[in-house]
C-alpha positions in Angstrom: -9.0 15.2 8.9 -10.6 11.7 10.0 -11.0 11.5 13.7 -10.0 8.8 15.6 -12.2 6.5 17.2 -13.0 2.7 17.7 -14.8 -0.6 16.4 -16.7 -3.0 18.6 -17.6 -6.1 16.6 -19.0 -9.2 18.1 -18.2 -12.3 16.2 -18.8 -15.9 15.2 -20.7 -15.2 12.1 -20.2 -15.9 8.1 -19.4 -13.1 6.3 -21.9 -13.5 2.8 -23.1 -10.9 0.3 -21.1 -8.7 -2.1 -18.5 -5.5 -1.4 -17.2 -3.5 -3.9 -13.5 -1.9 -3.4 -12.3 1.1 -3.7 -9.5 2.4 -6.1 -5.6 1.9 -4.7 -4.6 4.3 -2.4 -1.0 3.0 -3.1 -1.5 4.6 -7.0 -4.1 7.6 -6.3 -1.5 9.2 -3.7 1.3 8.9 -6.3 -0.9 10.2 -9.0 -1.7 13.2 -7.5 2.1 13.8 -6.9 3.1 13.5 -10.0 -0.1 15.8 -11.4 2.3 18.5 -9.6 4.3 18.4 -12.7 1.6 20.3 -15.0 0.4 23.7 -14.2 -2.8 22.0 -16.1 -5.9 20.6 -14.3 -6.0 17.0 -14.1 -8.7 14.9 -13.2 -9.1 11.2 -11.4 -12.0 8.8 -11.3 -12.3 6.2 -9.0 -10.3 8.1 -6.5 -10.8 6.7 -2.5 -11.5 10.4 -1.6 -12.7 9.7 2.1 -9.5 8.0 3.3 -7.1 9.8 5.1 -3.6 9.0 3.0 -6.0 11.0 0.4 -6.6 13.8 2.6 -3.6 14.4 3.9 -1.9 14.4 0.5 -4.2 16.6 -0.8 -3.8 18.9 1.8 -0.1 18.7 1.3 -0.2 19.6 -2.3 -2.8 22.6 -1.2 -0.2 24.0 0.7 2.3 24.3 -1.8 -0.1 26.1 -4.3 -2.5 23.2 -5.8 -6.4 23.3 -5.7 -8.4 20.6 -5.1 -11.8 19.8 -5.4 -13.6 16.2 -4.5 -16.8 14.8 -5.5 -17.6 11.5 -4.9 -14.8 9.3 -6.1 -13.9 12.2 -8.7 -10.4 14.4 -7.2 -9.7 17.5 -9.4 -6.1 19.1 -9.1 -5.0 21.9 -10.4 -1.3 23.6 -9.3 -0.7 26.6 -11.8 2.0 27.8 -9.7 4.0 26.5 -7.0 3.8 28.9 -4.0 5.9 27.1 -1.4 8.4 24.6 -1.3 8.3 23.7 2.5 6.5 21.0 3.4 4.7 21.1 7.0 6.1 18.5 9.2 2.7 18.3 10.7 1.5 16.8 7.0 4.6 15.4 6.1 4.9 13.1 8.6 1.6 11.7 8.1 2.6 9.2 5.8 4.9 8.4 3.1 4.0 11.0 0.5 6.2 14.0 1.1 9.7 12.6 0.0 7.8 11.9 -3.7 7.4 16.0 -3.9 11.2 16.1 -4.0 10.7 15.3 -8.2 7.9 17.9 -8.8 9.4 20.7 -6.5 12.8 20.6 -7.5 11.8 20.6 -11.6 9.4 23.6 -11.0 11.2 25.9 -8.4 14.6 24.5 -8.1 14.7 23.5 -4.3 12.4 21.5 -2.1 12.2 21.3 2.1 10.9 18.0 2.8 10.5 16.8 6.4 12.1 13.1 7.2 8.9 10.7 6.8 7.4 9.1 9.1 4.3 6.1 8.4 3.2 2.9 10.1 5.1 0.9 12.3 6.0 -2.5 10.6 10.0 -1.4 9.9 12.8 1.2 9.2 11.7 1.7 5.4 15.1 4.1 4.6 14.7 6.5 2.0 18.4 6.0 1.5 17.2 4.9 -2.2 15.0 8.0 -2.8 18.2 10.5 -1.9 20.7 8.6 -3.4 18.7 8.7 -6.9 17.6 12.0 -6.5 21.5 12.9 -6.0 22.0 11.2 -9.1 19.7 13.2 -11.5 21.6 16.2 -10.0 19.9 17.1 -6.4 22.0 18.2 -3.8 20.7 17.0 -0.7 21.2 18.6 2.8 20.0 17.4 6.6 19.2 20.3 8.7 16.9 18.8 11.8 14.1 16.8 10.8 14.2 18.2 7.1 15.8 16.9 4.1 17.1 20.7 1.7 17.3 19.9 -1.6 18.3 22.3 -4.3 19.6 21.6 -8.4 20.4 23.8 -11.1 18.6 21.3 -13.3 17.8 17.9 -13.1 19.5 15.3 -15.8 18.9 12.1 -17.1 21.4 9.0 -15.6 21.5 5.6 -14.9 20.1 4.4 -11.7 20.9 0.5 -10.1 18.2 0.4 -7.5 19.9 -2.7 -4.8 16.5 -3.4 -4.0 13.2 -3.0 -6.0 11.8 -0.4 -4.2 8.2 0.7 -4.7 8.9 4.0 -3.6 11.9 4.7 -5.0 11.1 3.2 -8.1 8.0 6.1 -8.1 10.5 8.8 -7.0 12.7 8.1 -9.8 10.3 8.2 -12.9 8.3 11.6 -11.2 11.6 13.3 -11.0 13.1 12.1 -14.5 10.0 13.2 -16.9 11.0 16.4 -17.1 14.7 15.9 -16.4 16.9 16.9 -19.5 18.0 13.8 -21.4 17.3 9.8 -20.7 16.9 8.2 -17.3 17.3 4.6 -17.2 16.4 2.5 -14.0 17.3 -1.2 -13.5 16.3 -3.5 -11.1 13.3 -1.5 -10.9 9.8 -2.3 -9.1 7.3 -3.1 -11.2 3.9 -3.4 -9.4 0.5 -2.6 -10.7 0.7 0.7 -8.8 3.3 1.8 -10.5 2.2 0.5 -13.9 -0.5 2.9 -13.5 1.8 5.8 -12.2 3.6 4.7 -15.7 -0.2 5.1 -18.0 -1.4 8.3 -16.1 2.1 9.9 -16.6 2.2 9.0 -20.5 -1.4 10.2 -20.7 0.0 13.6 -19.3 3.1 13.7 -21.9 5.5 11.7 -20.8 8.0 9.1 -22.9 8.2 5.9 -20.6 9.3 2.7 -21.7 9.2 -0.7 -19.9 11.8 -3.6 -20.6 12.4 -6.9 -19.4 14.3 -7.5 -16.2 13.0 -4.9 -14.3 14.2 -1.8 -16.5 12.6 1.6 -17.3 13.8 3.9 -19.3 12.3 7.8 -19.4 12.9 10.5 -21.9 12.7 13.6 -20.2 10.4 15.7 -22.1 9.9 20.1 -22.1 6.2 20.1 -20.5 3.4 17.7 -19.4 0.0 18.6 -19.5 -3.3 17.9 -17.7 -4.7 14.3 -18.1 -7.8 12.8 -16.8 -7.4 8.9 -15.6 -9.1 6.1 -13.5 -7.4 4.8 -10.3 -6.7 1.2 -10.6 -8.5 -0.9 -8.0 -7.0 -1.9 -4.6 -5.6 -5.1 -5.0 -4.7 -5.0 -1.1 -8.5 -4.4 -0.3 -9.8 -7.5 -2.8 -7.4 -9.7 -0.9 -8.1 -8.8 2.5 -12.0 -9.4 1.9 -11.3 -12.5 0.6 -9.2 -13.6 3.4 -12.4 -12.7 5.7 -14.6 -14.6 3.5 -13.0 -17.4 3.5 -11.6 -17.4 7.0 -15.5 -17.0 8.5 -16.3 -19.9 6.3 -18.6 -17.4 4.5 -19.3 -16.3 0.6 -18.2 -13.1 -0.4 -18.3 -11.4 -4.3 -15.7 -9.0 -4.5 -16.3 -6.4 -7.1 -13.1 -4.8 -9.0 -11.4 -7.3 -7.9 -8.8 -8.1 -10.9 -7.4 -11.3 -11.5 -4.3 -9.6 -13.6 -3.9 -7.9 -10.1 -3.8 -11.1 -7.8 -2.2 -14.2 -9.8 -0.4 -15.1 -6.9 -2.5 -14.4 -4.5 -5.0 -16.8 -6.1 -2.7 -19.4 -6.3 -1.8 -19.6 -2.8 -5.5 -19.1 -1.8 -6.1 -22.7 -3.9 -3.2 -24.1 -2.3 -4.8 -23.4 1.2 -8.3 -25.2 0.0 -10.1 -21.5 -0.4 -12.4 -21.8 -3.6 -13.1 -19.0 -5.9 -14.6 -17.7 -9.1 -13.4 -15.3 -11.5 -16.5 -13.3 -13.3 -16.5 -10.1 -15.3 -14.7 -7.4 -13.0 -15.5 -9.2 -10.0 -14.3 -12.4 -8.1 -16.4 -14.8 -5.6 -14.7 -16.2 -2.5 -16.4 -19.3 -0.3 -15.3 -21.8 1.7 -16.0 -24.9 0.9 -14.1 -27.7 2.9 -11.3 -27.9 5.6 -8.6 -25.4 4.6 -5.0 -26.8 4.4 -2.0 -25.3 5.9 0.9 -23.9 3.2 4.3 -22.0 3.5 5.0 -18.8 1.5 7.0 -16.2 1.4 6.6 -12.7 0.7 8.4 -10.8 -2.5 8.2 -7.9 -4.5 5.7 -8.1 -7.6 4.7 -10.5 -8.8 5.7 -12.6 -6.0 3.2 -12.6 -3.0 2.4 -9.2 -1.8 4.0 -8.3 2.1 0.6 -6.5 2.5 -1.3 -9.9 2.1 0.5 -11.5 4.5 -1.1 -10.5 7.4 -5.0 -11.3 6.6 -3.4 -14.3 5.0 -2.2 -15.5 8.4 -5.4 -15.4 9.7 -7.0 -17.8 7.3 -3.7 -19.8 8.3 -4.9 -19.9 11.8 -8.3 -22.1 10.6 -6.2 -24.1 8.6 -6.0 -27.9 9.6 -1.7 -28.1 10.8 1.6 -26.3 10.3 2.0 -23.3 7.8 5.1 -21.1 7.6 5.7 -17.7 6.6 8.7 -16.0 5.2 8.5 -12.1 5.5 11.7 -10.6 2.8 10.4 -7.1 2.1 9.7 -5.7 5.8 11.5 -6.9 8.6 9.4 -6.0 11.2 5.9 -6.7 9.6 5.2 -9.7 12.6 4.2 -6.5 15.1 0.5 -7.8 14.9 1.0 -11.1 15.9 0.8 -10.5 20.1 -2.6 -9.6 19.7 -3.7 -12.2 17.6 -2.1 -14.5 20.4 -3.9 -12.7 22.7 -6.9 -13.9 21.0 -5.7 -17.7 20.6 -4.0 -17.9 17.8 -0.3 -19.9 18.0 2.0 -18.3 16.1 5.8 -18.6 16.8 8.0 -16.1 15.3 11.9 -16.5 14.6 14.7 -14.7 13.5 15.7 -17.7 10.6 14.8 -17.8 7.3 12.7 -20.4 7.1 12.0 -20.1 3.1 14.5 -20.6 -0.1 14.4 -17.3 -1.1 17.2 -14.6 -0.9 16.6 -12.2 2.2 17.8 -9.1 3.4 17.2 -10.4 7.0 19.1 -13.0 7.2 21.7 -13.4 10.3 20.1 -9.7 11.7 17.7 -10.1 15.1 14.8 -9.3 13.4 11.5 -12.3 13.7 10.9 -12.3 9.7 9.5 -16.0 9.8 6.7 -17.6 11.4 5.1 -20.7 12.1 1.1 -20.9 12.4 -0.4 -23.8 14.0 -4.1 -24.5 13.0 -7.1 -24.6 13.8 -7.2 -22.7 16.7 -10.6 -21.0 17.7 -10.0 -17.7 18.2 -11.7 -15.1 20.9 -12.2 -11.7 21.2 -10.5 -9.4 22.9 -9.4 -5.8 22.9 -6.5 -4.6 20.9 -4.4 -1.5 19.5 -4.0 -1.2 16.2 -0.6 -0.8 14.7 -0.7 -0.4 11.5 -3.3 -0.3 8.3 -2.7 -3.9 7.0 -2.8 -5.0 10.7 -5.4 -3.0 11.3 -7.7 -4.9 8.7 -6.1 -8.4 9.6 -7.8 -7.9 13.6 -11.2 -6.8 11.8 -10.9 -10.5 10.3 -10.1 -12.3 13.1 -13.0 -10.0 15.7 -15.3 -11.2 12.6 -14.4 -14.8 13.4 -13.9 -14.8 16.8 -16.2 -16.0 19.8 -17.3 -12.8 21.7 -16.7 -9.0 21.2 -14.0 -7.5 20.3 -12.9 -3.8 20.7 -10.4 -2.5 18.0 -8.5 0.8 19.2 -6.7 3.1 16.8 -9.4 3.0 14.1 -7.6 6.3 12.2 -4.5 3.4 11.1 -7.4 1.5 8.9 -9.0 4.5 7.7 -5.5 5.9 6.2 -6.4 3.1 3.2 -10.1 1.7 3.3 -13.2 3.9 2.8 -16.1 2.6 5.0 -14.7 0.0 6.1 -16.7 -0.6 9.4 -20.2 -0.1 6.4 -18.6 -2.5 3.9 -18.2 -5.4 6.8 -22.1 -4.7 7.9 -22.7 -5.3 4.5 -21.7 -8.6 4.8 -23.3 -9.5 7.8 -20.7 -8.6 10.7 -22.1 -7.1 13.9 -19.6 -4.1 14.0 -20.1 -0.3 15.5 -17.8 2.3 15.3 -17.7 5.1 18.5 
């Protein structure tokens, strides 16, 4: 497991040179779930194998009967038999992962003790979706202490309404229906790249999963699946955040595996702000090049602008030249960061209104889901705790940009999704240590 620790980085400088990311730790977690449906070896490339969401579902899966094996960015998996269908609350609470075993363990063994999850801090993030489908394809579901007890005679196709595009649930859904008996079909379904790939690397593997228009997927459930060997999509997350630093620092930055198919509207919005970039073969180069301009957007499910670059977006809003204004729909407490970035200088207001046209799930609540950023306002370092991963690379931005050092607490949060991330920003240029 990766140890906890912190980042000193003393700022003020342009970030220049070229990084290269690492695949999605949003799609290799999920893929190694749903390997749990083969008793066949499968094997992925491009896997971030040194983060700790990667770890800790691997070490999840080895304790229900799986063997792994890591090499570089290669992750071998093999589970020929389940041996357990408890999951440790110790692992399971980790991060996100365990409720996604509920598909694999209930098709293979029948039942499935899964602790209540737990993850970063930026909202409630109900699994009320996940249980509600799985109840639908046939689980019945239980709450004894902190553990959901799940149990089916067999899992069967149905029709599932998801209210809200869930990511997660979405996931849940087409891992537990490939080897349900007869058709699943899922509307209002999420359709991100992550899941795309969940979608290639399960067909790969045997499935029979079709995609429609207005967010429906259907799945024939099939008898087996078998091993499959596939490539882990690039982190569209980690491409944005470096070139929200570039650009930010007033800096250069090539971003290899950065897809534009992966960040349409992300690029959009970083040309409405003033930020200039180039799209080559398999890589994009960010620079500033001129005063930035302030913008409002909103946050959205795919392919609307992503809730996890909103928060390194908002510091390139801070050294834009007036008023931008955010709208956060999908998590309605993902504003948690912003103290310490006032802490450092930056004015930001937050508020409980909608201040965007479109539909929310926060409005009339209490919850500060809007903000206002006033720019440009130098910002200084400071020492801060990090609350969450997406945060937690949003304060590496603004200690790269900031007057003076800055000490960032709570490293474990970034390392949960980005590899070396403390060498990739010395590879630019930053002054940054990590004790």
């Amino acid at each position: 497991m990766l140890k906890n620790s912190k980042f000193i980085i003393k700022g003020g400088k342009p970030l220049n040179g070229t990084v290269k990311v690492s695949g999605a730790k949003n799609s290799a977690t999920k893929l190694l779930v749903a390997s749990l449906l083969t008793s066949e070896e499968c094997e992925l490339h491009n896997s971030p194998n040194k983060i700790s969401d990667i770890i800790v579902t691997s070490r999840i899966c080895e304790k229900i009967g799986s063997e792994v094996n890591m090499a570089g960015d290669t992750l071998s998996i093999k589970t020929e038999e389940i041996k357990k269908i408890h999951i440790p609350e110790e692992l399971g609470n980790l991060n996100r992962i365990a409720i996604l075993l509920a598909g694999p363990l209930l098709l293979r063994k029948g039942k499935a003790e899964i602790p209540i999850p737990g993850g970063c801090k930026i909202g409630s993030r109900p699994v009320n979706f996940h249980i509600d489908a799985l109840e639908k394809l046939g689980a019945k579901v239980e709450i004894k202490g902190d553990y959901f007890i799940l149990s089916t005679d067999g899992l069967k196709g149905t029709n599932i309404h998801l209210e809200y595009p869930s990511v997660g649930a979405t996931e849940n859904i087409i891992i537990a229906s490939t080897l349900a008996k007869g058709r699943t079909i899922i509307t209002n379904a999420a359709v991100e790249p992550e899941i795309l790939d969940l979608i290639k690397f399960l067909q790969k593997m045997g499935a029979i999963i079709e995609l429609s228009t207005d967010r429906k997927i259907t799945i024939e459930g099939v008898d087996r699946l078998n091993g499959a060997i596939h490539s882990v999509i690039p982190d569209r997350n980690q491409a944005a955040s470096f070139a929200c630093a570039g650009i930010a620092s007033k800096g250069d930055i090539v971003i290899e595996n950065a897809i534009q198919d992966d960040l349409i509207t992300f690029l959009n919005s970083i040309r409405r702000v003033g930020g200039k970039f180039e799209v080559g073969e398999n890589k994009i180069r960010f620079y500033y090049d001129g005063e930035l301009k302030p913008i409002a957007l909103e946050t959205n499910v795919h392919p609307g602008f992503m809730t996890d670059w909103q928060q390194p977006f908002v510091i390139l809003l801070t050294q834009a030249e007036g008023i931008s204004i955010i709208h956060e729909t999908v998590y309605e407490q993902r504003f948690g960061y912003v103290e310490a970035l006032k802490k450092m200088g930056a004015e930001i207001e937050l508020y409980d209104t909608c201040l965007g046209g479109l539909p929310c799930r926060y409005a009339n609540t209490h919850y500060n889901h809007s903000a206002v950023v006033k720019g440009v306002t130098p910002l200084r370092g400071a020492e801060i705790d990090i609350p969450d991963l997406r945060a937690g690379f949003s304060y590496l931005i603004a200690a790269a940009i900031a007057e003076g050092e800055s000490v960032l607490n709570n490293t474990i949060y970034i390392d949960r999704g980005y590899e070396d991330i403390d060498e990739k920003f010395k590879s630019l240029g930053a002054d940054i240590s990590r004790v």
